[in-house]
MARMARMI-412957 format. One line per 8 residues: number of its first residue (from 1); their letters; for each residue x, y, z of C-alpha. Coordinates in nm, 3 decimals. Example, Ala and Ser with C-alpha at 12.3 -4.5 7.8 and 13.67 -1.06 7.14 Angstrom:
1) as) 1.230/-0.450/0.780; 1.367/-0.106/0.714 .
***
This chain:
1) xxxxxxxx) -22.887/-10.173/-9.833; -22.930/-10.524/-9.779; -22.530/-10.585/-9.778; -22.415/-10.308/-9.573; -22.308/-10.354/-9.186; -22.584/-10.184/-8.930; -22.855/-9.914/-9.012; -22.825/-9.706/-9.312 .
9) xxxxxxxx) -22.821/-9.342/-9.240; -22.793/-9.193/-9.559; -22.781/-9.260/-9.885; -22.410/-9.147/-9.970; -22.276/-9.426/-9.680; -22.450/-9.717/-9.908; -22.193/-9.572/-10.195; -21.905/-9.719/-9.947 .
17) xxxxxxxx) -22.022/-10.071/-9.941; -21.823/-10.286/-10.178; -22.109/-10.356/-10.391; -22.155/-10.109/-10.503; -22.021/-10.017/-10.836; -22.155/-9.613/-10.894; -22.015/-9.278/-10.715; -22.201/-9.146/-10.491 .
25) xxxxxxxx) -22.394/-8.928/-10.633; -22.603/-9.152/-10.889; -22.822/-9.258/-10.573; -22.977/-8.907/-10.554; -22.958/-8.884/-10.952; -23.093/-9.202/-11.026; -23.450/-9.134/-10.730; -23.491/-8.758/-10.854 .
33) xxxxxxxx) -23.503/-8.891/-11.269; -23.494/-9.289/-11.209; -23.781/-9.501/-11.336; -23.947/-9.785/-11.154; -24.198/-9.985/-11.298; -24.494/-10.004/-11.001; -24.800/-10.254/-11.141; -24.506/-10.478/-11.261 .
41) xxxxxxxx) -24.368/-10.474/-10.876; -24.707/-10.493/-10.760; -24.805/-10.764/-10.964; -24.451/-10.937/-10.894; -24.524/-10.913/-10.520; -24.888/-11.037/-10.502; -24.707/-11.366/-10.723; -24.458/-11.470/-10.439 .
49) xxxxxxxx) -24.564/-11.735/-10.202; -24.747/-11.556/-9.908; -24.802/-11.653/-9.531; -25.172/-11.790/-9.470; -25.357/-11.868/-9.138; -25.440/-12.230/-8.990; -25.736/-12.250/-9.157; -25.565/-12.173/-9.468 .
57) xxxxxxxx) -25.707/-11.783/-9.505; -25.502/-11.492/-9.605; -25.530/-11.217/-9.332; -25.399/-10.885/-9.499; -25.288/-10.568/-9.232; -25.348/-10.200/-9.346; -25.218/-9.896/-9.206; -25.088/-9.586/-9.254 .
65) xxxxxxxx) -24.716/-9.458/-9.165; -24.567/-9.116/-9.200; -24.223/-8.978/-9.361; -24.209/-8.703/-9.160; -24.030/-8.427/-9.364; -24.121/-8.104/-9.093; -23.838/-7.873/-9.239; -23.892/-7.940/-9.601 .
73) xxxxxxxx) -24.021/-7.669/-9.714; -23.948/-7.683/-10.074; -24.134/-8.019/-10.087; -24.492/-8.013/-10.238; -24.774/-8.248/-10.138; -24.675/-8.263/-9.715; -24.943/-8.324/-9.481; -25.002/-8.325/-9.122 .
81) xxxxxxxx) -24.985/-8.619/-9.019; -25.038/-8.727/-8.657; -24.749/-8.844/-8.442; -24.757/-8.940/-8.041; -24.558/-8.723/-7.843; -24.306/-8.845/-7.584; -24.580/-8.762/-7.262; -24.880/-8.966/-7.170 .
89) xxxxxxxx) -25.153/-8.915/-7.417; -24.950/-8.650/-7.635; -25.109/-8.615/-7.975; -24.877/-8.386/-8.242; -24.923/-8.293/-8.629; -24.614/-8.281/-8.793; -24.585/-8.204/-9.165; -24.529/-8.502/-9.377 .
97) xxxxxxxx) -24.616/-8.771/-9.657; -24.857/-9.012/-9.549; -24.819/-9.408/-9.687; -25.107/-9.663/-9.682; -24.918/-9.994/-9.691; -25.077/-10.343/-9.730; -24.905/-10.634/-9.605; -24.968/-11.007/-9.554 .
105) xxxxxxxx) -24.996/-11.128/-9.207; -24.821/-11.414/-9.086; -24.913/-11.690/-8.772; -24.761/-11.769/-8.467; -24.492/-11.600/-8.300; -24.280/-11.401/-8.582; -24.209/-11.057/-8.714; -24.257/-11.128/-9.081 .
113) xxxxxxxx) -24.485/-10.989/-9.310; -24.512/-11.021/-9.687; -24.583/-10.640/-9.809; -24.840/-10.585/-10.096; -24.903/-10.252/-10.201; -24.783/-9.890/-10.075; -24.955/-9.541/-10.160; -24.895/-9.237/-10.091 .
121) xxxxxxxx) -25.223/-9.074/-9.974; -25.265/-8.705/-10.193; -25.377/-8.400/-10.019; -25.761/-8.363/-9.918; -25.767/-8.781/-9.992; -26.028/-8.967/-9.825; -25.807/-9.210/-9.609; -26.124/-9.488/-9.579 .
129) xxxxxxxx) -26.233/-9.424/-9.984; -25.829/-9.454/-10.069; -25.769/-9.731/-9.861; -26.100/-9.890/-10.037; -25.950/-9.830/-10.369; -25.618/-9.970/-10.267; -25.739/-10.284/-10.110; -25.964/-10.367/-10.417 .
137) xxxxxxxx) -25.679/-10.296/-10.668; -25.442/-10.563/-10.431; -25.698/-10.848/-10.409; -25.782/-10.831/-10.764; -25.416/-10.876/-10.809; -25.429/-11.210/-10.579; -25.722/-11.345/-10.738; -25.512/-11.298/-11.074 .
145) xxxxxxxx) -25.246/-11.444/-10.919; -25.442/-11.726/-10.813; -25.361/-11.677/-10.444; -25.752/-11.698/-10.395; -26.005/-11.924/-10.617; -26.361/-11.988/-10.573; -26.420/-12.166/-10.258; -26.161/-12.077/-10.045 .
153) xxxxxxxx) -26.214/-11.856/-9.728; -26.305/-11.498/-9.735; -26.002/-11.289/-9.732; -25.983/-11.117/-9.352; -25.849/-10.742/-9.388; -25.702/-10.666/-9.026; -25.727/-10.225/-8.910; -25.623/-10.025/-8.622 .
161) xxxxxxxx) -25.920/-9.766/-8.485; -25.796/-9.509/-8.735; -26.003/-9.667/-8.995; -26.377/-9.638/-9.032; -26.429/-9.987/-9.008; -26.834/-10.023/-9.070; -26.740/-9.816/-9.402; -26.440/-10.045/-9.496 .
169) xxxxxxxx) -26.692/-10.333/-9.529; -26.967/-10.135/-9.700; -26.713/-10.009/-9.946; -26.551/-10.376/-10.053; -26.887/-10.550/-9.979; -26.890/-10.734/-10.341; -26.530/-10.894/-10.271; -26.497/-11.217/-10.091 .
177) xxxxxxxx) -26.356/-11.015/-9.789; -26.420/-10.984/-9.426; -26.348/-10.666/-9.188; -26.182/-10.648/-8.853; -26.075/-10.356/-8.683; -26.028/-10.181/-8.357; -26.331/-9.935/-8.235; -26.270/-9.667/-8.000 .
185) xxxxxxxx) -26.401/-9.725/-7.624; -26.620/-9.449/-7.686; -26.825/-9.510/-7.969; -27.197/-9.581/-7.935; -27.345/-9.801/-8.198; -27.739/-9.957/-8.229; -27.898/-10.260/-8.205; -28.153/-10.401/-8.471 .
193) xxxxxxxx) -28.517/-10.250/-8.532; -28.769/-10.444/-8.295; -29.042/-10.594/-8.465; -29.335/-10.389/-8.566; -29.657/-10.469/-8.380; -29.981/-10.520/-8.527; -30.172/-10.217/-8.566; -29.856/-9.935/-8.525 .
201) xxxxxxxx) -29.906/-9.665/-8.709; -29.639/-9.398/-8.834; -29.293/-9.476/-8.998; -29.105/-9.777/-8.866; -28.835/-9.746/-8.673; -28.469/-9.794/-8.827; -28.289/-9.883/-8.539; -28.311/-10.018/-8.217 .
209) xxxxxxxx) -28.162/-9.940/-7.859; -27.787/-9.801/-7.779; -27.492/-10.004/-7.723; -27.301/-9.757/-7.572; -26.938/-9.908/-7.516; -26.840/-9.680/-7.185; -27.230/-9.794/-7.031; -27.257/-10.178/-6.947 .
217) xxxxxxxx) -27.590/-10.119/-6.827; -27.673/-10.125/-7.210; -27.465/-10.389/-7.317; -27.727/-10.731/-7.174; -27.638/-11.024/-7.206; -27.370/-11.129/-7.480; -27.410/-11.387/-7.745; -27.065/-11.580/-7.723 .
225) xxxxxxxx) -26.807/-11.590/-7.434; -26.458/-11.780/-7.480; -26.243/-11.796/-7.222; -25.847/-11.891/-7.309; -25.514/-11.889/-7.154; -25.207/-11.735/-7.318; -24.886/-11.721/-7.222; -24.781/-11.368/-7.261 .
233) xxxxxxxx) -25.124/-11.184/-7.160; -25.304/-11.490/-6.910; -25.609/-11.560/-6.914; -25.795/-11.383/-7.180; -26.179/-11.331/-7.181; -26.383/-11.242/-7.501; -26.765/-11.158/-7.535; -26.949/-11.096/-7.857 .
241) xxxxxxxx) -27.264/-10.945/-7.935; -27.452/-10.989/-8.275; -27.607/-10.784/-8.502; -27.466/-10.447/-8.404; -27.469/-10.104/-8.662; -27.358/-9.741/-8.633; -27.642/-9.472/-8.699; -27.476/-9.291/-9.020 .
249) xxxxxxxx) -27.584/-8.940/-9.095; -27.533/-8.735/-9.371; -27.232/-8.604/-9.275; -26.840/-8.636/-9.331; -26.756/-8.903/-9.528; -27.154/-8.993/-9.628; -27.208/-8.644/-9.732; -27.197/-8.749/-10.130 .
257) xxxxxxxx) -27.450/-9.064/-9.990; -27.783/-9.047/-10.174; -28.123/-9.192/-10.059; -28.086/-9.358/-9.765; -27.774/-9.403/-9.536; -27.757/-9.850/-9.501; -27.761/-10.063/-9.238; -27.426/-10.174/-9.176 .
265) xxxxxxxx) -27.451/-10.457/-8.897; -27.142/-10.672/-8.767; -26.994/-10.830/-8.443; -26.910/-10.606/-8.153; -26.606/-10.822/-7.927; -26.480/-10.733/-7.637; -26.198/-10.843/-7.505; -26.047/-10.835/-7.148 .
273) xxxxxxxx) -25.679/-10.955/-7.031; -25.499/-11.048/-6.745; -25.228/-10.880/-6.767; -24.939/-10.700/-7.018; -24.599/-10.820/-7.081; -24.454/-10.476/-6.992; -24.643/-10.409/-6.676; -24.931/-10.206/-6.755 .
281) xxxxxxxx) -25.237/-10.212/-6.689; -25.427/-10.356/-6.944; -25.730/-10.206/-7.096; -26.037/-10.357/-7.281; -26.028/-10.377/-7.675; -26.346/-10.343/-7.863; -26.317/-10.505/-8.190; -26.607/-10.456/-8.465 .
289) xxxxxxxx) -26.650/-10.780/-8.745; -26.830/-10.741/-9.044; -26.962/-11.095/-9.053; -27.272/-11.224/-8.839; -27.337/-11.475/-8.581; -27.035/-11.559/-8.458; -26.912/-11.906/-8.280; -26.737/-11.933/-7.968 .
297) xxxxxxxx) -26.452/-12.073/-8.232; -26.479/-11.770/-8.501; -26.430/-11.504/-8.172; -26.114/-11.631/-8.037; -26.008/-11.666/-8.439; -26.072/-11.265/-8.448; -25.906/-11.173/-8.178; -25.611/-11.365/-8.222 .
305) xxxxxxxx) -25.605/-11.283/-8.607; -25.598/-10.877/-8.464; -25.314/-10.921/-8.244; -25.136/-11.050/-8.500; -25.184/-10.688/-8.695; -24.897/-10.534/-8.464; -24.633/-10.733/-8.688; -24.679/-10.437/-8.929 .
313) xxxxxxxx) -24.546/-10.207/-8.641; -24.217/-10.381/-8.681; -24.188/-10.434/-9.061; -24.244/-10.023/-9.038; -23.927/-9.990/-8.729; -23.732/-10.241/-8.949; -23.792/-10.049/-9.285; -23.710/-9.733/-9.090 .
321) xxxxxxxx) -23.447/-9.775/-8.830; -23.259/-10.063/-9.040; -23.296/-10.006/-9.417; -23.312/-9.617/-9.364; -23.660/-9.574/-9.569; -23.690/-9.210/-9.416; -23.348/-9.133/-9.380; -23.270/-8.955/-9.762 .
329) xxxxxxxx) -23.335/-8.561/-9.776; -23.579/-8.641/-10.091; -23.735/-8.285/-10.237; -23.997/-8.455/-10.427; -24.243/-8.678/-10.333; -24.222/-8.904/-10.682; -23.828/-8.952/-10.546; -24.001/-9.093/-10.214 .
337) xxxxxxxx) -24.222/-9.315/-10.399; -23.885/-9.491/-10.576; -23.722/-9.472/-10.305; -24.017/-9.641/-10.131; -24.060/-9.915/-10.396; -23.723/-10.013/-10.401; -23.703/-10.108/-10.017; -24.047/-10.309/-10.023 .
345) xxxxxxxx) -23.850/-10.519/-10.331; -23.535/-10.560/-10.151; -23.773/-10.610/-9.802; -23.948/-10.933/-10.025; -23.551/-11.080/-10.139; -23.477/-11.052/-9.732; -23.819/-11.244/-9.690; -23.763/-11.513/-9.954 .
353) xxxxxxxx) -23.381/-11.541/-9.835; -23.534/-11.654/-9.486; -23.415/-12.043/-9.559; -23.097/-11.962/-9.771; -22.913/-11.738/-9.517; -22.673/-11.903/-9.231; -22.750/-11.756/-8.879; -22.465/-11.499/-8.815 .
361) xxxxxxxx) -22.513/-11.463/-8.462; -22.399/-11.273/-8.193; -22.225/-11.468/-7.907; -22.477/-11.343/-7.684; -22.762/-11.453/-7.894; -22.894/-11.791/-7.869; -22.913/-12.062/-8.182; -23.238/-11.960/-8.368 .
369) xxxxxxxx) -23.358/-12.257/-8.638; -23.386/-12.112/-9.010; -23.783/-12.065/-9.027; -23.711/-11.841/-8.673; -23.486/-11.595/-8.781; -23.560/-11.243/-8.791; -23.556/-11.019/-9.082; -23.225/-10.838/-8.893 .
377) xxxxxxxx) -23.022/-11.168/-8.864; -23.122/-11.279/-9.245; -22.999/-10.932/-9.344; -22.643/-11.036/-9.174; -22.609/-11.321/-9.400; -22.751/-11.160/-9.715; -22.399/-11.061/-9.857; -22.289/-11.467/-9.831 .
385) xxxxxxxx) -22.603/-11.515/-10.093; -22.549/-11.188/-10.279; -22.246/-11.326/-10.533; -22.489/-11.627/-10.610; -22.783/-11.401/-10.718; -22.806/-11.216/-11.109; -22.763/-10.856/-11.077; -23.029/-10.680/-11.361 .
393) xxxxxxxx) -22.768/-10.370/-11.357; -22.546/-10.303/-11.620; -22.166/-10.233/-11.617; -22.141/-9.847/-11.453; -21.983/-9.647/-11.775; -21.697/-9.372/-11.670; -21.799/-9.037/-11.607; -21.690/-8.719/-11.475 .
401) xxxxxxxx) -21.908/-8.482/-11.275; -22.075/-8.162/-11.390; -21.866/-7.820/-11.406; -22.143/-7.652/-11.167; -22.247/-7.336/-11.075; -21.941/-7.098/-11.115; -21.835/-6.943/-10.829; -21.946/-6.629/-10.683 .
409) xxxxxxxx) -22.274/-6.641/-10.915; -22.573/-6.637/-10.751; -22.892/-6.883/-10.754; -23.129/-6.738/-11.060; -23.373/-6.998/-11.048; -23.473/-7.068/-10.632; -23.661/-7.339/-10.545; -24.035/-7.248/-10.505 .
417) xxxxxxxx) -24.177/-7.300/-10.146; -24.462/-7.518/-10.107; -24.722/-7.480/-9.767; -24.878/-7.775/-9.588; -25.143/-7.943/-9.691; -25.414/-7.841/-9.392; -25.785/-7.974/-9.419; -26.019/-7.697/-9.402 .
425) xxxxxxxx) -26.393/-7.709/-9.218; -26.681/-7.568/-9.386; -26.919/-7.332/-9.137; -27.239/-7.475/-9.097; -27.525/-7.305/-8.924; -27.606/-7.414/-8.560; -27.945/-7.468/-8.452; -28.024/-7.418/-8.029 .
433) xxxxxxxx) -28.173/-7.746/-7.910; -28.488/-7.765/-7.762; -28.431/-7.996/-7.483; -28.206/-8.050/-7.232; -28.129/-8.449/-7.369; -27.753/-8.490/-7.511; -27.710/-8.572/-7.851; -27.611/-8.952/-7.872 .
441) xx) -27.333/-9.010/-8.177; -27.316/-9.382/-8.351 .
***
């Protein structure tokens, strides 16, 4: 895939490239009963040299992309997974298999990104609790590996909104890690508990006053406000408030939570642009931080290190427009995890060829210095360094293919039909309310 001229749209066209050495048909064969050896290629890829920040931190992206397989009927373990839509604000579920992938973030202005881990989330799987387990499992790997040692900076795990980000942190609080991810504009989280005074009676309170994020009456005054230019966006403003929780409830994904619900306080930034390279208009982003009080330099550090997180958006376009990661018709999902694998391998030999490969450029593309090129024009030159590399394979051995199903004999053994994967609500009892005051949600 890495040697063959433009996108790959199926699976048989890689047979046509010169080399390789097998018919056709062993790609199929080899995903639908092939082996592939996952911890090794986990551990192999958490052993590589990865990208770190200036201040010499490893900032690791999560998030969650979608082989959409909508006609596959015959393929167990889909599930809807949400798409956008080609309209304004157009939400769809289409019938898929879900992938939490975990990728090393680089700095400055490239689309690189060293990918750690992929899973494949299973039906009725906690996406926050599985993307818990998977993020523990990859740093233990990196300590191992030695690409963290006692000392060093906290390891800074970058999310979109999808993610529950108060749990994240509560979840992976006994790693040396730090949270940062995107809250909705909508959400209303709590200040700390005032101090008691002398002489109150009754429980104490818990919490303190709303921080409603659509209210700025409620917001006072912030702790830290930076003020920067950029060169894409302007002049970027960014305001932080300390100290800042959700009120959890026994409910959803805290159901199984006994005694107590905790605390769970962070950083709350918000942060306001000039403008948008394409022309929108730009809208605030509310960030949440699992760390406390912040400096004016840690802020602009967080919101740089989150804009940084939409690199994974195009290691996900290249691994699906270029190296054709959705493009097979695989029946089973174990065939999708191979087939999965084996591009994140041959994405890391693209990544490691970055300083090897000569610049094959268009004559309408300018001269691009070695540590600049994109993963597309390294993939041009990858054939050049393809002779000089060892090839684990062994010599293809002479076959002949399979007599078949005789003709005019009908299919004894159909395929079974599997249904999607849809999560179901449990009915709960309503009670009326007994005054007029909305319910407030942290």
């Amino acid at each position: 895939m890495l040697c063959t001229d433009g996108p790959v749209h199926s699976l048989v066209e890689l047979s046509l490239v010169g080399e390789h050495r097998r018919g056709h048909g062993s790609l199929y064969a080899a995903l639908a009963r092939g082996r592939v050896d996952v911890q090794r290629l986990r551990t192999a890829l958490a052993g590589v040299p990865l990208p770190r920040a200036a201040d010499g931190r490893l900032v690791l992206a999560v998030d969650i992309t979608c082989w959409l397989r909508p006609a596959a009927h015959t393929s167990p373990e889909r599930i809807l997974c949400h798409t956008y839509g080609r309209g304004k604000d157009q939400h769809l579920m289409v019938p898929g298999w879900p992938y939490s992938v975990v990728v090393a973030l680089e700095t400055g202005r490239s689309s690189w990104t060293a990918p750690l881990d992929a899973r494949r989330l299973a039906p009725g799987e906690d996406a926050a609790t599985a993307t818990a387990g998977q993020l523990r499992e990859t740093i233990a790997r990196l300590i191992a590996a030695g690409q963290w040692r006692p000392g060093d900076p906290d390891i800074l795990i970058v999310a979109d909104a999808g993610y529950d980000a108060p749990r994240l942190a509560f979840l992976l609080q006994d790693l040396p890690v730090q949270v940062l991810a995107r809250m909705r504009s909508d959400r209303v989280l709590r200040r700390a508990a005032p101090p008691r005074a002398p002489g109150t009676t009754g429980r104490p309170p818990r919490h303190g006053g709303e921080f409603v994020f659509g209210d700025p009456t409620t917001w006072g005054q912030p702790d830290v406000t930076t003020a920067n230019e950029t060169r894409l966006d302007g002049h970027a403003t960014a305001r932080a408030w300390d100290r800042l929780h959700p009120r959890l409830t026994h409910r959803s994904a805290w159901v199984a939570q006994a005694g107590p619900l905790p605390i769970i306080e962070g950083t709350v930034i918000r942060l306001e642009i000039e403008r948008l390279p394409s022309g929108a208009v730009p809208k605030p982003v509310w960030l949440w931080w699992s760390g406390t009080d912040a400096t004016p330099a840690e802020v602009d550090r967080l919101w740089q290190a989150f804009l940084r997180r939409f690199d994974i958006e195009h290691t996900f376009r290249l691994l699906k427009q270029t190296l054709g990661w959705t493009c097979p018709k695989i029946r089973t999902p174990q065939a999708a995890d191979r087939w999965t694998w084996l591009l994140l391998a041959a994405y890391t030999q693209l990544r490691l060829a970055r300083g090897l490969a000569a610049d094959l450029r268009r004559p309408w593309e300018k001269p691009t210095p070695p540590q600049r090129l994109t993963p597309a024009r390294v993939r041009r030159g990858f054939r050049h360094l393809r002779p000089q590399l060892a090839c684990p394979a062994r010599a293809p051995k002479p076959s002949r293919p399979g007599p078949g199903r005789p003709a005019g004999r009908s299919n004894r053994h159909p395929t079974p039909r599997h249904d999607v994967h849809i999560v179901g609500t449990t009915p709960r009892k309503t009670r009326k309310s007994t005054t007029s005051r909305p319910r407030r949600k942290g």
